[in-house]
Each structure stands twice: as C-alpha cells, then as structure tokens.
C-alpha positions in Angstrom: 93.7 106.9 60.2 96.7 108.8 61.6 98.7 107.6 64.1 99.7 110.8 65.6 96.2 111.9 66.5 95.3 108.8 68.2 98.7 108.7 70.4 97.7 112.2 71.2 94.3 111.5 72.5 95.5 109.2 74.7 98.3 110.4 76.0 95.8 113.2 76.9 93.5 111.1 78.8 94.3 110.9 82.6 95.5 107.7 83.9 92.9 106.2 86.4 94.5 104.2 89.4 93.3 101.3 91.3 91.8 101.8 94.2 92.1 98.9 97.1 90.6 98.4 100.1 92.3 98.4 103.8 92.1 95.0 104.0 93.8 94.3 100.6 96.5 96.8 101.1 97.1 95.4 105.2 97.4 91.7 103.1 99.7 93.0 100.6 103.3 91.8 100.2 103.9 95.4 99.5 103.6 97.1 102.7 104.2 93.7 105.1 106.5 96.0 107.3 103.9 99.0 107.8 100.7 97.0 108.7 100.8 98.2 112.0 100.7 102.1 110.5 98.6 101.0 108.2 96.3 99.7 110.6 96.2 102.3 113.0 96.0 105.2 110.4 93.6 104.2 107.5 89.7 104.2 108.5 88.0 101.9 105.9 87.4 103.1 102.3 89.8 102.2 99.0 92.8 103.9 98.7 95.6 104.1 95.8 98.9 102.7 96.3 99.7 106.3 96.9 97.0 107.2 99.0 98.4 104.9 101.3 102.0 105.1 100.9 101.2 109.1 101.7 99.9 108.4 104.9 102.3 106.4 105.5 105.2 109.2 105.1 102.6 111.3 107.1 102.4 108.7 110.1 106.4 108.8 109.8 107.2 112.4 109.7 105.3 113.1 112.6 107.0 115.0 115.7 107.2 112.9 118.8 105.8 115.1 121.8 
C-alpha cells in the first residue's frame, strides 16, 4: 500500500470538533474568568471550544450605550 495515498485521504477529511455542553464549558478550568459571559450569553445546546470563545469576543466587543 502507498503511503502517500493514505496521508492524502486523510489529510483530506475534515477534522470533527467536540462539542460540549453549557454546563461543561461554565465548569471548565478553561474559561473560569468568563463564566459570568458565558452564563448570560449561551442558551443551552453544545458548543465547540470556538463556538464559545466567539461569543465570548462577541459579548466583549460590544459598544456600551
């Protein structure tokens, strides 16, 4: 079998991320200092680490009125 064809193949293949829930990301070590944001901003559902460290930029970028 080639090697080359296989690393192809699966370099190919898009990389699936986790997904975790509110609770597990609010519990986190990761994002201890925006649980409040985090809290306030996410309804319930799973989220990536991204998904979740997008909203909170998005929560932080916000103009104060």
């Amino acid at each position: 079998m080639d090697k080359t064809k296989t690393s192809a193949k699966k370099a190919a293949e898009p990389v699936k991320e986790i997904k975790y829930s509110k609770e597990q990301l609010l519990s986190s070590e990761r994002f201890r200092e925006y649980t409040d944001i985090l809290n306030a901003v996410l309804p319930k559902g799973e989220y990536t680490i991204n998904g979740a460290e997008t909203f909170i930029k998005d929560f932080l970028n916000k103009e104060v009125n």
